[in-house]
C-alpha positions as MATLAB code, in Angstrom:
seq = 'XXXXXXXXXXXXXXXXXXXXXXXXXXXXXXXXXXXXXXXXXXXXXXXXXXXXXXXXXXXXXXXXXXXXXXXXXXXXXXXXXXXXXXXXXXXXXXXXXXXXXXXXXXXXXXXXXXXXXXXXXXXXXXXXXXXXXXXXXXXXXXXXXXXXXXXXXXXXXXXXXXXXXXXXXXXXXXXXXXXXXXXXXXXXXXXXXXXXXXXXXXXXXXXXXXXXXXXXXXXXXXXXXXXXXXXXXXXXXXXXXXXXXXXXXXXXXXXXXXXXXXXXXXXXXXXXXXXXXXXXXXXXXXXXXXXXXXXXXXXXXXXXXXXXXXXXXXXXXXXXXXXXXXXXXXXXXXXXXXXXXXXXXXXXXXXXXXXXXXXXXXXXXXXXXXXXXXXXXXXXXXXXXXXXXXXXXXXXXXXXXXXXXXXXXXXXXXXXXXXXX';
ca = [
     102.113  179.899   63.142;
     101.739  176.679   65.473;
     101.018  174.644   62.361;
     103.826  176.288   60.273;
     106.115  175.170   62.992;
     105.136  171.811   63.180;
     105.534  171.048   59.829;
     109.398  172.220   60.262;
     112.265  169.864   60.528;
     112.940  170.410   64.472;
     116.440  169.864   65.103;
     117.672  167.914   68.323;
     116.709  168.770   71.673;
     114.583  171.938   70.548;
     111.240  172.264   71.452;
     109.032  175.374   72.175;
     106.961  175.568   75.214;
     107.076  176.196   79.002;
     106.385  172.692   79.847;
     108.873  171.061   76.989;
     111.528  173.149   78.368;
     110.126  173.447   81.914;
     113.929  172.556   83.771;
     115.430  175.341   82.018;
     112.742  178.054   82.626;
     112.620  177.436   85.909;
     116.214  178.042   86.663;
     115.939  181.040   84.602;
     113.450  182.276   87.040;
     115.217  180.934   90.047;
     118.032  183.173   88.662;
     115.998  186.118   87.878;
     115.065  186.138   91.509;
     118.359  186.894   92.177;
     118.871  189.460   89.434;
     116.365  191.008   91.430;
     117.605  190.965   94.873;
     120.914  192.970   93.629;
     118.638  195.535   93.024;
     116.263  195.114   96.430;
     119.214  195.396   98.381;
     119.289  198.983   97.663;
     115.966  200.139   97.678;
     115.272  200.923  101.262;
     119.530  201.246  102.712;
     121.094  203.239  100.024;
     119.269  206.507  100.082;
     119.216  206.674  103.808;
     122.914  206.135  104.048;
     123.655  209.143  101.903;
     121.409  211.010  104.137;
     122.087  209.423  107.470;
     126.005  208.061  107.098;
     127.061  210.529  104.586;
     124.788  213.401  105.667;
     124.151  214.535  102.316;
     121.256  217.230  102.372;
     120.817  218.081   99.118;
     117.914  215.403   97.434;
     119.268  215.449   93.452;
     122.523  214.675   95.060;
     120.767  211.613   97.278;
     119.140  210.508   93.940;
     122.417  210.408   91.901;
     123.226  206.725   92.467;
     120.052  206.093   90.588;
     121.126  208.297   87.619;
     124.236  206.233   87.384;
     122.208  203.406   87.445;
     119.565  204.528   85.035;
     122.101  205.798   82.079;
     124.277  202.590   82.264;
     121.710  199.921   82.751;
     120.174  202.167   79.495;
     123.036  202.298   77.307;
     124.015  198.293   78.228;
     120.462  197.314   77.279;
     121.032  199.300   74.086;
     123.544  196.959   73.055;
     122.397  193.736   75.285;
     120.400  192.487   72.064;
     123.367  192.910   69.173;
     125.691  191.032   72.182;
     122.956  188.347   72.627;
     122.540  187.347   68.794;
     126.217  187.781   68.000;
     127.981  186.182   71.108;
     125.397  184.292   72.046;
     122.284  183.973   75.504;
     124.369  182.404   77.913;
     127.541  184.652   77.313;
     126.081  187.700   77.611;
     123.961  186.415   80.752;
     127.342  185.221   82.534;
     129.076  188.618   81.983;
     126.567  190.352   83.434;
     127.023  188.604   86.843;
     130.646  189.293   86.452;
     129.791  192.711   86.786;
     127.733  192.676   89.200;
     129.839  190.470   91.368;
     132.105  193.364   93.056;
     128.855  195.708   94.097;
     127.551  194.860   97.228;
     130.957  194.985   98.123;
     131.932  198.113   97.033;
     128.964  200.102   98.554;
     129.539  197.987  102.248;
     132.750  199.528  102.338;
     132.176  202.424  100.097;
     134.409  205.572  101.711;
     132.558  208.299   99.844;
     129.945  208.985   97.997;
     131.172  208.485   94.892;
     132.202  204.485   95.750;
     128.451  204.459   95.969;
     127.516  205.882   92.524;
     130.313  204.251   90.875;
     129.266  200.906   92.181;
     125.828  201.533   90.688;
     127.214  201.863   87.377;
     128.395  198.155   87.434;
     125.456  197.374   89.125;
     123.678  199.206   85.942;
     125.796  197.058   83.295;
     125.169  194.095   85.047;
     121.296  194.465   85.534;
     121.172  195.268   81.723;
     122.726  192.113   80.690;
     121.394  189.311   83.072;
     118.051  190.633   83.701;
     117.628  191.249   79.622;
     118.931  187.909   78.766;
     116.553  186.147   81.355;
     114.215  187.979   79.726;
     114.957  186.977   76.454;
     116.131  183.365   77.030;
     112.492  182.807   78.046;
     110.512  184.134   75.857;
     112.899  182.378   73.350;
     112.264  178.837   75.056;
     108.223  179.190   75.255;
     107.331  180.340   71.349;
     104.601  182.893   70.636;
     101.380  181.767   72.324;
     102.826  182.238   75.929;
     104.845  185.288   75.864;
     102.699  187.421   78.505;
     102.465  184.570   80.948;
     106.681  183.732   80.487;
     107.021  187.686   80.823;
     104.728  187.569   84.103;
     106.605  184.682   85.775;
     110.187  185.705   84.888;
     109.006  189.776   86.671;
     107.252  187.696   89.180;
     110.484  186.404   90.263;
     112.306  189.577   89.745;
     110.323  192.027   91.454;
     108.749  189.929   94.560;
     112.738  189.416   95.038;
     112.933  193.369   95.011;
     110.117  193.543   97.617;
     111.076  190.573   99.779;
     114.760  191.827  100.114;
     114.038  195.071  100.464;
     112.172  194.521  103.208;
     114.842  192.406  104.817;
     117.596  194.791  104.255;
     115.521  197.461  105.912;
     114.750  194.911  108.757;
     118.431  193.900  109.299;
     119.565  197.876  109.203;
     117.306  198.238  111.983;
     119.041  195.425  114.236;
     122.442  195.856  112.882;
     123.058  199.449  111.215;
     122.970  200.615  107.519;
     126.406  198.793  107.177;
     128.032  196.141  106.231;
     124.929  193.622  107.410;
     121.958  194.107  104.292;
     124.403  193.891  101.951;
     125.665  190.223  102.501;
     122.431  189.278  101.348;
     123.474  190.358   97.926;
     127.072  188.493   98.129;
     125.063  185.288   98.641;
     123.039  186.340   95.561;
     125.996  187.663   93.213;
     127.915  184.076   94.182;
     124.783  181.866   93.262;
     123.998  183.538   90.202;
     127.200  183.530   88.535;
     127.568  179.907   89.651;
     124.305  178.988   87.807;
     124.992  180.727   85.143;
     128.481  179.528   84.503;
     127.506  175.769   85.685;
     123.804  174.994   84.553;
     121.998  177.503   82.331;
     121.723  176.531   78.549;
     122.439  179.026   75.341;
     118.919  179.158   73.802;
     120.194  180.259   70.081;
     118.706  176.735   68.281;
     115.407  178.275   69.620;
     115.489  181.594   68.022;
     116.620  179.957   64.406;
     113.843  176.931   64.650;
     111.041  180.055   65.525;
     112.653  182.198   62.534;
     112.234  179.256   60.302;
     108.818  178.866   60.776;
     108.048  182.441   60.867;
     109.930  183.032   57.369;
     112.977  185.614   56.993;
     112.141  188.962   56.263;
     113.565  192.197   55.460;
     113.835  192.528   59.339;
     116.393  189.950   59.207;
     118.819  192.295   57.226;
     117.947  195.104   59.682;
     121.377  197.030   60.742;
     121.270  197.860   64.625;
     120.363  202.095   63.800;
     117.142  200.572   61.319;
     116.058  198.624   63.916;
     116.182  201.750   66.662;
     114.503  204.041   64.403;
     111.896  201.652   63.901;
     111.276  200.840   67.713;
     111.813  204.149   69.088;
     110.151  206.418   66.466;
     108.915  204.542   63.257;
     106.108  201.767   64.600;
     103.300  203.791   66.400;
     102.939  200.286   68.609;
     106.372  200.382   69.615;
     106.673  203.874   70.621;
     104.078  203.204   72.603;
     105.314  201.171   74.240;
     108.683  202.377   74.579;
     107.168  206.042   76.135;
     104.922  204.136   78.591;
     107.628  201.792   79.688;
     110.137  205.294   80.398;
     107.174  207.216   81.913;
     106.860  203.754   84.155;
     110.676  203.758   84.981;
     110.561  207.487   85.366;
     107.968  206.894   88.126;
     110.116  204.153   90.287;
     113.342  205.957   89.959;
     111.810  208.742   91.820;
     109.910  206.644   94.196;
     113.077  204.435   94.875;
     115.354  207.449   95.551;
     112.744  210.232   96.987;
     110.119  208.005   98.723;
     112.832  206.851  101.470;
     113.433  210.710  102.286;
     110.495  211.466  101.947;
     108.569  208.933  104.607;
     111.812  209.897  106.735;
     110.927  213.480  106.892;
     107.588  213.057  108.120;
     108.876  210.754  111.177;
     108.955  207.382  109.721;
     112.000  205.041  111.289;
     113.952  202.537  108.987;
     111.693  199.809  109.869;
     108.495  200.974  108.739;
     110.442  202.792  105.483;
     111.062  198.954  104.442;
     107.577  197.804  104.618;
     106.432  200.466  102.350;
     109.399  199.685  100.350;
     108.919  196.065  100.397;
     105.398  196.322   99.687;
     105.375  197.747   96.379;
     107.387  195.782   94.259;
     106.265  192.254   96.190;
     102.758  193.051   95.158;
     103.842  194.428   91.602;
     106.107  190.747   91.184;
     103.094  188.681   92.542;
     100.809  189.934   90.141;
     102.883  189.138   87.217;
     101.839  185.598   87.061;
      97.736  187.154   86.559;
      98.684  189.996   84.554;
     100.608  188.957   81.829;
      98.645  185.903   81.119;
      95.929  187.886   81.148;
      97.118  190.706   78.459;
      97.811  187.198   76.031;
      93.487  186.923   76.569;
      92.273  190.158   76.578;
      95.535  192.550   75.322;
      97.818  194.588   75.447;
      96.480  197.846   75.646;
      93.503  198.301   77.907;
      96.251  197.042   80.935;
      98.410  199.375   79.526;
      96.458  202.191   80.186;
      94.850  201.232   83.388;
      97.874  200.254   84.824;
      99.627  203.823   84.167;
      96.208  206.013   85.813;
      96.182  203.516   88.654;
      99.847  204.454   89.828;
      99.152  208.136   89.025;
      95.987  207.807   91.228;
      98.753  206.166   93.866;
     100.733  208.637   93.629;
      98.760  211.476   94.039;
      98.001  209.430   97.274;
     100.958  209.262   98.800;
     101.678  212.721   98.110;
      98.339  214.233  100.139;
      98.074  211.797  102.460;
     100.207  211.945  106.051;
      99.455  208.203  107.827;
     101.190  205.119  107.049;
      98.054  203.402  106.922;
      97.333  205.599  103.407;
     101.074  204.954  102.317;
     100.706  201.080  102.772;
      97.349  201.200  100.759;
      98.787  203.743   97.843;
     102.328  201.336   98.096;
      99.899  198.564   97.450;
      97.736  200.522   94.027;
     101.120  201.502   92.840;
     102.495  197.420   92.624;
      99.231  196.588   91.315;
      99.549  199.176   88.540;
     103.255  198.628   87.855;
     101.879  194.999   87.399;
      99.886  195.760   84.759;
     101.881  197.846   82.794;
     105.169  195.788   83.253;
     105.498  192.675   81.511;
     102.425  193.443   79.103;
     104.636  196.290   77.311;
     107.680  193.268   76.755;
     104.665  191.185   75.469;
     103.669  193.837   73.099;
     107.241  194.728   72.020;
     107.654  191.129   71.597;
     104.324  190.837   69.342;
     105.137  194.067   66.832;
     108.709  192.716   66.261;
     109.815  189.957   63.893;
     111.615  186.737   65.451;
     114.815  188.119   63.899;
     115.309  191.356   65.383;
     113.532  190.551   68.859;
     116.290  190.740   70.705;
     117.674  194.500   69.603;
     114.131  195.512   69.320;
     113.768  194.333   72.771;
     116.890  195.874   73.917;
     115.717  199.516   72.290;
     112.504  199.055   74.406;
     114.709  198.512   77.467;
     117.191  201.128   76.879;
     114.242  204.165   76.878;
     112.375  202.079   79.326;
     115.197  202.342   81.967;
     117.075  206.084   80.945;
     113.350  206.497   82.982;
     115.497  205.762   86.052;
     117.695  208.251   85.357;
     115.361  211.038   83.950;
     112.991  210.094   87.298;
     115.533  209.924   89.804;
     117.230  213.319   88.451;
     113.994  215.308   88.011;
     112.252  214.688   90.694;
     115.502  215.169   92.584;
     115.841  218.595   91.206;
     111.434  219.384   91.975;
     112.131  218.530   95.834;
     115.063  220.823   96.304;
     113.359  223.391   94.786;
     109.500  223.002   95.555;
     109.303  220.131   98.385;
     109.051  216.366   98.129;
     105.281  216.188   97.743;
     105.328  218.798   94.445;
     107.760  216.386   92.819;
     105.435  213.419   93.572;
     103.085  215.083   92.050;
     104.716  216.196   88.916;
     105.649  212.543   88.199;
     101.880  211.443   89.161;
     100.534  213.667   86.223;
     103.321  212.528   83.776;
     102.391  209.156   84.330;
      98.553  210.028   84.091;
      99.581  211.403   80.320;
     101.431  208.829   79.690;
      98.416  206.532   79.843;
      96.371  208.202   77.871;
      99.010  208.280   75.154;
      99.087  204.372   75.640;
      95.320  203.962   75.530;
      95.729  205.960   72.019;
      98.275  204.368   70.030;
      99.049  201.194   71.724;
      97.149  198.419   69.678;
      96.499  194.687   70.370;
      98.037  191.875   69.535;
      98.413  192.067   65.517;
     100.840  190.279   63.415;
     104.510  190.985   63.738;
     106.124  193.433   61.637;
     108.124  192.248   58.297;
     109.733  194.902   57.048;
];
C-alpha cells in the first residue's frame, strides 16, 4: 500500500502520517479530551442526584438517563458516517458541539427528572457526532500503518478525561453539593470545544480521496448506506465480531456507570470515595490506550480482544462478591485495563476489514451497536437489581461479557486485507 501511495500524484498540503500532520492531531486529541469530560461530568453526580435530590427509589428508573443516552448517541452514530462523507469532517464535528452546548446547563438547573433524561439525549447526539468525527478525522490524517496507535491516543484523551473529571465532579459535590458546582466544569468544556472546532480544526476530506486513490475504487465505493449495514452488522464474520464485542463492552459500562454509584452507596460508601472508584476506571482504561492499541497494530487484533473482555468479566465478578473498597479500587483498576484492551483495538479492526470508501459508515454501524450497549446495559441491569439485588445484575453482565469473549476469540481474525466488495 505505502508504495502504491507514493507513486500517487499527492495533491497540496496532503500528507499521511501522525508526524506530517502532527498540529492537527494533536488538537484533535486536545478536543477529544473534552468530548470526554461532557461525559465524566456525569459519571459519579448524575445517578446520585436522582437518588439523593430527586429521591427516586426505583434503579431502572435511576438508569434511564443512560438509556436516553445510549439509543440517541446509537441512532446519531448510525448516520454520523453518511453526514461525514456527504457534508463533510469538520461540519459534522462542529454540530455536534452545538448540541452539546445547552447540557450541563440543563441538568444544573434541571426541575425534574425528565430535564435530566432529556438533556442526555442532546448530550447523546452530540457525543455521536464529535467523538465519531475525532475518531475518524484521525485515523483519516495518519493512513493505514498507524491506525491502533491514532485509535489509542485519540481514547487516551477521551477516557482519562472521563476518569479525571469524574473524579473532580465527585470531589467538588462533596465541598459544594450535587448542584450547580461539577457541572461548570463541563460549560468550560462545551465553550472550548465549539470554539476549536469552529476556529482551528481542519476538514480532512483531501485525505480520505488521496488514501482511496491509492487503495483503488471498489464495489464498496458504490455501497448504498443499508449494503454497507448488512455487511458490518451481519454479513463479514470480522465485523460482527467486532460489532457484538464492542455492544457486550458498552453493555458492561452502561450498567457500571448507572448501577455502580448505587450500588457502592448502599453498602456505606460517601460521594467522595464513589468518585475515586469512578475516576479510577476509565483514567486507567484512557492511559492504557497509548500501549494497547499500538500494540494490537504488532501482535493483533484478536488475542486483546478476547483477553480484554474475560479480564472485565473476572472484574466484575469482583466487585460483585467482594465488600471493601480496597477490592473495588483493585477490580475498578482490572476493569480499565480490560476496557483498554478491547476499546480502540475493535475501531482498529473495523477500520482494517473495511475499504477506504465506506470507512466512515462502516465505522458508524460499528458505533451505533457498540453504544445501543449503553442503553441495553443501563436498562437491563436496571431491571436485574429491582428485581434480584444489585450484585445479581453485576453478575449477569459479568457472564455476558465472559461469552462475549469467547465469541471474539472465535471469529475475530487479524489484520487481513480490507474488504472489496
Amino acid at each position: 500500500m505505502a508504495d502504491v501511495m507514493d507513486s500517487i500524484a499527492r495533491p497540496a498540503g496532503v500528507a499521511l502520517g501522525i508526524r506530517a500532520n502532527l498540529n492537527q492531531f494533536l488538537l484533535l486529541i486536545l478536543l477529544n479530551a473534552f468530548v470526554g469530560g461532557m461525559v465524566g461530568m456525569e459519571r459519579t453526580v448524575v445517578p446520585l442526584i436522582g437518588s439523593e435530590t430527586f429521591h427516586l427509589a426505583s434503579a431502572s428508573i435511576v438508569t434511564g438517563f443512560i438509556v436516553s443516552f445510549g439509543i440517541v448517541k446509537g441512532l446519531t452514530n448510525l448516520i454520523s458516517g453518511q453526514l461525514a462523507e456527504s457534508w463533510g469532517r469538520k461540519q459534522t464535528l462542529v454540530l455536534g458541539w452545538l448540541f452539546g452546548l445547552p447540557v450541563p446547563f440543563m441538568i444544573m438547573w434541571a426541575p425534574n427528572w425528565w430535564w435530566v433524561i432529556a438533556a442526555n439525549a442532546l448530550l447523546g447526539i452530540g457525543q455521536g457526532l464529535s467523538w465519531s468525527m475525532t475518531v475518524l478525522m484521525k485515523i483519516d490524517l495518519v493512513g493505514p500503518k498507524r491506525r491502533g496507535l491514532a485509535i489509542g491516543l485519540n481514547e487516551f484523551a477521551g477516557y482519562f478525561a472521563v476518569g479525571l473529571t469524574a473524579f473532580l465532579t465527585g470531589w467538588i459535590a462533596v465541598r459544594y453539593g450535587l448542584r450547580p458546582g461539577p457541572f461548570y466544569l463541563g460549560v468550560a468544556y462545551a465553550a472550548l470545544g465549539l470554539g476549536l472546532a469552529i476556529l482551528v480544526v481542519r476538514d480532512t476530506s483531501d485525505h480520505v480521496r488521496y488514501e482511496v486513490k491509492a487503495h483503488g475504487h471498489g464495489v464498496a465505493e458504490a455501497l448504498c448506506f443499508w449494503a454497507v449495514f448488512h455487511r458490518t452488522s451481519f454479513g463479514d464474520r470480522r465485523l460482527f465480531a467486532a460489532c457484538q464485542a464492542g455492544l457486550v463492552n458498552n453493555l458492561k459500562d452502561g450498567m457500571v456507570w448507572g448501577l455502580f454509584p448505587l450500588f457502592f452507596l448502599a453498602h456505606g460508601l460517601g460521594v467522595e470515595r464513589i468518585g475515586v472508584l469512578k475516576g479510577v476506571y476509565p483514567a486507567c482504561w484512557g492511559i492504557l490506550q497509548i500501549i494497547t492499541g499500538p500494540l494490537s497494530d504488532r501482535i493483533g487484533r484478536r488475542g486483546p480482544v478476547a483477553l480484554g473482555l474475560w479480564l472485565q468479566a473476572a472484574a466484575l465478578a469482583m466487585t460483585a462478591l467482594m465488600h471493601s473498597f480496597a477490592w473495588w479500587l483493585a477490580a475498578s483498576v482490572l476493569l480499565g485495563i480490560g476496557t483498554a484492551m478491547v476499546y480502540p483495538t475493535l475501531i482498529a479492526a473495523v477500520s482494517d476489514a473495511a475499504h477506504p470508501a465506506m470507512r466512515a459508515r462502516a465505522l458508524s454501524v460499528y458505533r451505533f451497536w457498540r453504544d445501543l450497549g449503553y442503553a441495553l446495559g443501563a436498562l437491563a441491569s436496571g431491571v436485574i437489581a429491582d428485581n434480584f439485588g444489585f450484585a445479581a445484575a453485576i453478575l449477569a453482565i459479568a457472564l455476558l461479557t465472559l461469552v462475549s469473549g469467547a465469541a471474539a476469540g472465535s471469529l475475530l481474525q487479524d489484520r487481513e486485507s480490507p474488504v472489496e466488495a
